[in-house]
C-alpha positions as CSV (number, residue, x, y, z in Angstrom):
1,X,136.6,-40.1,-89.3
2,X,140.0,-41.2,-88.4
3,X,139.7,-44.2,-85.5
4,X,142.8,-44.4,-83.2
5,X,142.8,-48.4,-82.9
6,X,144.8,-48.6,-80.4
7,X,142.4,-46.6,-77.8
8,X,139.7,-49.0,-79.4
9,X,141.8,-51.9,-78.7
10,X,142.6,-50.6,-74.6
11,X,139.1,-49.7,-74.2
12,X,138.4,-53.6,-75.0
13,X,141.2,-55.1,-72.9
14,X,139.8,-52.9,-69.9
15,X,136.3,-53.8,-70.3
16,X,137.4,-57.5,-70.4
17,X,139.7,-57.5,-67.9
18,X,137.3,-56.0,-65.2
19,X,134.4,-58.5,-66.5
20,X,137.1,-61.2,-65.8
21,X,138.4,-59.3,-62.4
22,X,134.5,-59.3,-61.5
23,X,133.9,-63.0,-61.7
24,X,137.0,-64.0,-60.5
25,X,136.5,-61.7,-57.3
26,X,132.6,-62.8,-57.2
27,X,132.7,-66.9,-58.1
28,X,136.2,-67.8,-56.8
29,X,137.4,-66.1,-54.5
30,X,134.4,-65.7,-52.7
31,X,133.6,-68.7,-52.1
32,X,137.0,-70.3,-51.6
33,X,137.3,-67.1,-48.4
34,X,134.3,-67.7,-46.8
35,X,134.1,-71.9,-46.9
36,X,138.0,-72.7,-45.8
37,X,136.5,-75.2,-43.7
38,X,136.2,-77.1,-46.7
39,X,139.8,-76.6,-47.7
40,X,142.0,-76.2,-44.6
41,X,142.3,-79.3,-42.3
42,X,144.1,-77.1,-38.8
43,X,143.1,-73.4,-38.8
44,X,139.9,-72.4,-40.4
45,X,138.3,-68.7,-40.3
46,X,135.2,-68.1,-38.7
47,X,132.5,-65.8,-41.2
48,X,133.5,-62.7,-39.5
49,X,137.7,-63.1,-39.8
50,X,136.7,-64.4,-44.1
51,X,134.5,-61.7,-44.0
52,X,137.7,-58.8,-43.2
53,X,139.8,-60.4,-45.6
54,X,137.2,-60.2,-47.8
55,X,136.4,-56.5,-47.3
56,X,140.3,-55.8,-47.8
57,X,140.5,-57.5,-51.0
58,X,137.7,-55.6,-52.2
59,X,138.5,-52.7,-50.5
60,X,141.9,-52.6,-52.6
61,X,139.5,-53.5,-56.1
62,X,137.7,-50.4,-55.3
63,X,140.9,-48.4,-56.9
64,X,140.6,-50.3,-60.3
65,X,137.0,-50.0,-59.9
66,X,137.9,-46.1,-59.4
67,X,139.9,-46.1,-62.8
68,X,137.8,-48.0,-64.3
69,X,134.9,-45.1,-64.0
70,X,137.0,-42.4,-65.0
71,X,138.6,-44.5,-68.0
72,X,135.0,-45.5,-69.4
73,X,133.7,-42.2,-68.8
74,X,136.1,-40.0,-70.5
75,X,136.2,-42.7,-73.8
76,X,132.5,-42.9,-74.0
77,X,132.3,-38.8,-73.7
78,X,134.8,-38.7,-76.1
79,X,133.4,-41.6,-78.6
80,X,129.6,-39.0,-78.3
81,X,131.5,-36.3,-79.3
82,X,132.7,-38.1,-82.5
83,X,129.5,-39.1,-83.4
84,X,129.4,-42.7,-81.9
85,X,126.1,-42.3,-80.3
86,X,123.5,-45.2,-78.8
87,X,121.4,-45.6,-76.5
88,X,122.8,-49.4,-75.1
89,X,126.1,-47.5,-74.8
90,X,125.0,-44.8,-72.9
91,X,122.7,-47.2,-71.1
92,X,125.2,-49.9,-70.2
93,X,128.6,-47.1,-69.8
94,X,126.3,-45.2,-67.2
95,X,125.4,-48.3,-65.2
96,X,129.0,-49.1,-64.9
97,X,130.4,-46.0,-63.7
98,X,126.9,-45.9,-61.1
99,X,127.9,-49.6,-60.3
100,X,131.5,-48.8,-60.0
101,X,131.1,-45.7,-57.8
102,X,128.4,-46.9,-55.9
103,X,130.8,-50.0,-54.8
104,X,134.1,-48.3,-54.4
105,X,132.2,-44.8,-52.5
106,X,129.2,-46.3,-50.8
107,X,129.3,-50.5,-50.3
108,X,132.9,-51.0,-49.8
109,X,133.6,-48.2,-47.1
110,X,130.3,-48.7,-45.4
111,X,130.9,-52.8,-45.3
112,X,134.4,-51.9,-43.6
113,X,133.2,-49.4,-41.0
114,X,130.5,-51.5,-40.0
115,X,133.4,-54.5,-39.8
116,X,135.5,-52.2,-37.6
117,X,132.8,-52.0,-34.9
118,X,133.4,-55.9,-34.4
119,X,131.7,-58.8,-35.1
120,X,128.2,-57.7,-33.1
121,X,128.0,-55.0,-36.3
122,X,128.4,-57.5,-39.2
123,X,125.4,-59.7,-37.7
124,X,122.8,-57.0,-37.4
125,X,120.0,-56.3,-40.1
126,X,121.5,-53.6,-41.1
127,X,125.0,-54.4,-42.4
128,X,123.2,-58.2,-44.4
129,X,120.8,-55.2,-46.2
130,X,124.2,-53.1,-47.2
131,X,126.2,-56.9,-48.3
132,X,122.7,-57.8,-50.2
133,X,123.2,-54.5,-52.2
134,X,126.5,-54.4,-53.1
135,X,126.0,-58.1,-54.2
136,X,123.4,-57.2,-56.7
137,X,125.9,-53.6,-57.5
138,X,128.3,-56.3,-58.2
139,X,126.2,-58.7,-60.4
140,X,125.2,-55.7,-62.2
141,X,128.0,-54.1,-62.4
142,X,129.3,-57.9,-64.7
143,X,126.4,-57.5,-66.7
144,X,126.4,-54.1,-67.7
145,X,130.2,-54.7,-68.5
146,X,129.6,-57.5,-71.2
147,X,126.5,-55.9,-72.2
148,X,129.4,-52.6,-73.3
149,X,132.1,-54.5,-74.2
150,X,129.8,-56.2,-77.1
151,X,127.9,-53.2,-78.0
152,X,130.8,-51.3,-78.7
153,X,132.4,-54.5,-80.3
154,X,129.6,-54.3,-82.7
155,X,129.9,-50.8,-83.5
156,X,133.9,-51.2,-84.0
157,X,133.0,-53.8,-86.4
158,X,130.6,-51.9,-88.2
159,X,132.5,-48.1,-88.7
């Protein structure tokens, strides 16, 4: 079985760089949005004005997540075919295409609908339940990312 190492090696670099996109989206910038208070001495954002920047910037991560779903898919389909079957890939490759669809489809749009009915909408029970879930999408979408990009770092190294 001939490997095409340079697939192998873009596979990698995609995985890694939408862990790294991820973190940096989830434990920078985050937090840095919704506390300017903290930073800025004149104008500072109230929660719901951090909050719509926020949705935006996730809003336009939803198209890598978008690639990203498609990219892993057709890889992983193709790397079955050849043979390169296990059950943490197929495990951990599923829950990032679920985690990335279920962001970019559900949680993102949903988050700026609700945004879009004002500042009454983003306070009610319901849209804390819908930011609570795509928090937990997101941390699992991180986890199930490393858990891929090592499994099939392990396999690489082993064929």
């Amino acid at each position: 079985m001939k490997r095409n190492i340079y697939a192998d090696f873009s596979y990698l670099i995609v995985l890694a760089a939408s862990f790294g996109a991820v973190l940096t989206l989830g434990a920078l910038v985050a937090p840095v949005i919704f506390h300017t208070d903290r930073i800025l001495a004149q104008m500072l954002l109230d929660k719901y004005n951090a909050g719509i920047i926020m949705a935006e910037i996730f809003h336009r991560f939803s198209y890598w997540l978008y690639f990203l779903a498609v990219f892993v898919s057709g890889y992983e389909v193709y790397q079955y075919k050849n043979g390169q079957r296990d059950a943490w890939l197929f495990a951990s490759s599923g829950m990032v295409v679920f985690a990335s669809l279920m962001f970019s489809v559900v949680y993102a749009p949903k988050i700026l609908e609700m945004q879009a009915l004002g500042a009454e909408a983003t306070q009610s029970d319901t849209f804390e339940t819908i930011h609570l879930a795509s928090e937990i999408d997101f941390k699992l979408l991180a986890i199930s990312l490393v858990v891929l990009f090592v499994r099939r770092l392990m396999l690489m190294k082993i064929s």
